[in-house]
C-alpha positions as CSV (number, residue, x, y, z in Angstrom):
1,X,-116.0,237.5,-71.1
2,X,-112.4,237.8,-71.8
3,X,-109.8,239.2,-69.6
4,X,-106.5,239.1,-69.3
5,X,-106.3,236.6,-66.7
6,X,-107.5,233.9,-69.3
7,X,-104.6,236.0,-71.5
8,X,-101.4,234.9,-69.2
9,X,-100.0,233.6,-72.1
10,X,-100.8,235.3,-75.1
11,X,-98.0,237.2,-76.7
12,X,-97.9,240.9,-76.8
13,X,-98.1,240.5,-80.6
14,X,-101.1,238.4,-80.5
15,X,-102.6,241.6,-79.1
16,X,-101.6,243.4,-81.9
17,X,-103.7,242.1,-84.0
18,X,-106.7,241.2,-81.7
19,X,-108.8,244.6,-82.4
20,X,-107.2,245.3,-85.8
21,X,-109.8,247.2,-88.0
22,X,-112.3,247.4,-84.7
23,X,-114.6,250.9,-85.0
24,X,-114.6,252.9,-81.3
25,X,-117.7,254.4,-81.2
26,X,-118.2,254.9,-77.4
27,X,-115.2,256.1,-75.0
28,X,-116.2,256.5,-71.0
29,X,-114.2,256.7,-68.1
30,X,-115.8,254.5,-64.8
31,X,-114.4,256.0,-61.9
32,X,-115.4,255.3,-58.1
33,X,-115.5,257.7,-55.6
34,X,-112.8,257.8,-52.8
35,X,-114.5,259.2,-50.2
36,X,-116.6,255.3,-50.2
37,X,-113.1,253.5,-50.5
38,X,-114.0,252.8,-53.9
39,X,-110.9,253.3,-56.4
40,X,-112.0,252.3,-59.6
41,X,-110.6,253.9,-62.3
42,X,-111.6,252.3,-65.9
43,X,-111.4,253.4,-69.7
44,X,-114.5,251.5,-71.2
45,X,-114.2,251.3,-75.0
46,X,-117.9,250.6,-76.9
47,X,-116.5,248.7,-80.2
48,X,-117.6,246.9,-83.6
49,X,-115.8,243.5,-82.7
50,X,-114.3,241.4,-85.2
51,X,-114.8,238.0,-83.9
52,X,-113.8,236.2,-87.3
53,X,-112.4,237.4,-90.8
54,X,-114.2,234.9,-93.2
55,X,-112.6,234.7,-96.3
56,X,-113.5,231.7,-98.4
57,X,-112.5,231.2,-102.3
58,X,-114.2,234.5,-103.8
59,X,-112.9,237.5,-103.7
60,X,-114.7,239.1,-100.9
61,X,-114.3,239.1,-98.2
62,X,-117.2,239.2,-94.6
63,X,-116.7,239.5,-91.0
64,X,-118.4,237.7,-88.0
65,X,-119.1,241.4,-86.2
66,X,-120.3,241.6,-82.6
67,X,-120.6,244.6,-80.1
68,X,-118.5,244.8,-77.0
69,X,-117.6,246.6,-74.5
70,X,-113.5,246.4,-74.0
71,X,-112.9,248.0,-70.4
72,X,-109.1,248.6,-69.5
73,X,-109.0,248.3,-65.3
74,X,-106.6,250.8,-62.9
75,X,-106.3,253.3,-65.5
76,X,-103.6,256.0,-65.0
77,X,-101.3,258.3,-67.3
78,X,-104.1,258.5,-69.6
79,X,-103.0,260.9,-72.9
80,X,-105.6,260.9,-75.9
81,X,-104.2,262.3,-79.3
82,X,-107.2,262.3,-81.4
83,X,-106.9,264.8,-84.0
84,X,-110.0,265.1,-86.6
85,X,-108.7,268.3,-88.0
86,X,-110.2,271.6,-88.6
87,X,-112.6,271.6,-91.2
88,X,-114.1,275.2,-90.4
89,X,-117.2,272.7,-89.0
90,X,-118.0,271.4,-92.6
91,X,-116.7,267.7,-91.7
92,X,-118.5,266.1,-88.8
93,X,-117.0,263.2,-86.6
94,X,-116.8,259.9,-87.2
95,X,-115.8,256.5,-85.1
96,X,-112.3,255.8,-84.6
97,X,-110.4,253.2,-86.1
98,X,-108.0,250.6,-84.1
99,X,-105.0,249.9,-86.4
100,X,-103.3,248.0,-83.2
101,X,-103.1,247.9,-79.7
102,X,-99.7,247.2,-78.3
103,X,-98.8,246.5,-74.7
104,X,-95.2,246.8,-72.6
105,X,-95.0,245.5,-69.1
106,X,-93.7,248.4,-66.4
107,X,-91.4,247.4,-63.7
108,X,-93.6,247.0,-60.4
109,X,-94.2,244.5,-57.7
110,X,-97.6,243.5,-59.5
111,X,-98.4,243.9,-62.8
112,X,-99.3,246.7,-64.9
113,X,-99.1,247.7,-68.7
114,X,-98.1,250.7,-70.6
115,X,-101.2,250.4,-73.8
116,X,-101.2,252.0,-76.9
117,X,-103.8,252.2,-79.3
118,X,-102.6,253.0,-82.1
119,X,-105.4,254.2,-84.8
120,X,-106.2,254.2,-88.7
121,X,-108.3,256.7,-88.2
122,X,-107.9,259.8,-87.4
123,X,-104.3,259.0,-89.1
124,X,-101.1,259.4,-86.5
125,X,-104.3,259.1,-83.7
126,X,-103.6,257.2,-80.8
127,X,-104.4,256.4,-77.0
128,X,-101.9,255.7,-74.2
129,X,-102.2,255.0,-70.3
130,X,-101.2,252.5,-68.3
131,X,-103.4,249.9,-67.0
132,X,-103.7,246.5,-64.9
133,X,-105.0,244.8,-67.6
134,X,-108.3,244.3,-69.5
135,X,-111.8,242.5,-69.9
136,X,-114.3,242.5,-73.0
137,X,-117.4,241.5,-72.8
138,X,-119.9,241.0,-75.7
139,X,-123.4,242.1,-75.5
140,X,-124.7,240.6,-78.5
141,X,-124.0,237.6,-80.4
142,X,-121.9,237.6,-84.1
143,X,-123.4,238.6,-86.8
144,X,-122.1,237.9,-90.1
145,X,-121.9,241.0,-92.4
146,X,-119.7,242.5,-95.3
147,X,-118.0,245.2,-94.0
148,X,-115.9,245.3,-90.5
149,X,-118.2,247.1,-88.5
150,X,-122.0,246.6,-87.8
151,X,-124.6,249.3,-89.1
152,X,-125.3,251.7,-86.4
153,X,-128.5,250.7,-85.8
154,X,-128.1,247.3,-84.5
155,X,-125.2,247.9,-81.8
156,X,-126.6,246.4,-79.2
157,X,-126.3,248.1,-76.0
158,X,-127.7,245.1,-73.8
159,X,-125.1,242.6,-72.3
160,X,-124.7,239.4,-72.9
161,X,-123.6,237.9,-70.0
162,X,-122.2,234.6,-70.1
163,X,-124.2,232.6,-68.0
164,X,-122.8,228.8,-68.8
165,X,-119.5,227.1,-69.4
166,X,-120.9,227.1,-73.4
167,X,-120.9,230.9,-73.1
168,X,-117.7,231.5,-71.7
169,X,-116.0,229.0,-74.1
170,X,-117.8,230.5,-77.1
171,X,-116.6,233.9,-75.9
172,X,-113.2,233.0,-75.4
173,X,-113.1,230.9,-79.0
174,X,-114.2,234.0,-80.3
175,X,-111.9,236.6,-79.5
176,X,-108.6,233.8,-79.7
177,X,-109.9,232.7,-83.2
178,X,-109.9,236.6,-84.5
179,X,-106.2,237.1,-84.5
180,X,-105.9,233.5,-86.5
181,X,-108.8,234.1,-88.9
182,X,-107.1,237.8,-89.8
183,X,-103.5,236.2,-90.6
184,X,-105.3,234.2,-93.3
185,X,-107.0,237.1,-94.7
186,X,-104.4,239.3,-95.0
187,X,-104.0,241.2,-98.6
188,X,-101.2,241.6,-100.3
């Protein structure tokens, strides 16, 4: 699992970049229940993870694609501006696409983030709150396919959990090695 306590010193424009071209196709909110002292309050994200853009000598390029779950902790000021249009009901809906994720840190005793997801698709869509930080966890390994996303029968929607120092290292070499592996991909 990654979180941002591993993340203390990533760049805020490492994050850009680190769920560029990732599908959203699950959005819940976790929240505890006062009454038992329990204030959780979470945005869990379901995502199509690219853990690596491969993009060796041909033309072509393929995608090391994983699913994950990308939970955002202590979520307030939520605002979601996804806008599909109006297609009198002829267009159905589809998963949304991350075109970045940018973070700016808010002037507390502790720390806390203003997010925004910023998305491809639907154009000008995009979700802002501010949060303590992050986690992503993911419940399958890589698989290595041609598009960025996996087909929609094979999201996996059992955890992986990281049970040895291997695990947690691959996780971690994972999700760093993304935002490396896309600079080199890039297109013109």
């Amino acid at each position: 699992m990654v979180s941002d306590a591993e993340d203390d010193g990533t760049r805020d424009d490492d994050l850009v970049w680190r769920w560029h071209d990732n599908l959203i196709y699950g959005i819940r909110f976790d929240i505890g229940d006062p009454e038992k002292q329990d204030w959780r309050s979470d945005l869990v994200l379901d995502i199509d993870f690219i853990v690596e853009w491969l993009c060796e000598g041909s033309e072509e390029a393929r995608f090391r694609v994983a699913p994950a779950t990308l939970t955002f902790h202590d979520v307030a000021d939520l605002q979601l501006s996804i806008d599909h249009g109006d297609s009198e009901g002829q267009t159905v809906m589809s998963e949304l696409s991350i075109d970045r994720v940018t973070r700016e840190r808010l002037v507390r005793p502790f720390k806390f983030w203003r997010w925004t997801i910023c998305l491809n698709s639907p154009p000008a869509g995009r979700i802002a709150f501010s949060a303590s930080g992050y986690s992503q966890m993911l419940r399958a390994d890589p698989r290595l396919v041609s598009e960025q996303r996996l087909p929609r029968g094979e999201r996996s929607w059992g955890r992986k959990l990281l049970s040895s120092p291997r695990d947690e290292t691959f996780a971690i070499f994972w999700s760093t090695h993304a935002e490396r592996s896309f600079q080199s991909c890039r297109i013109s």
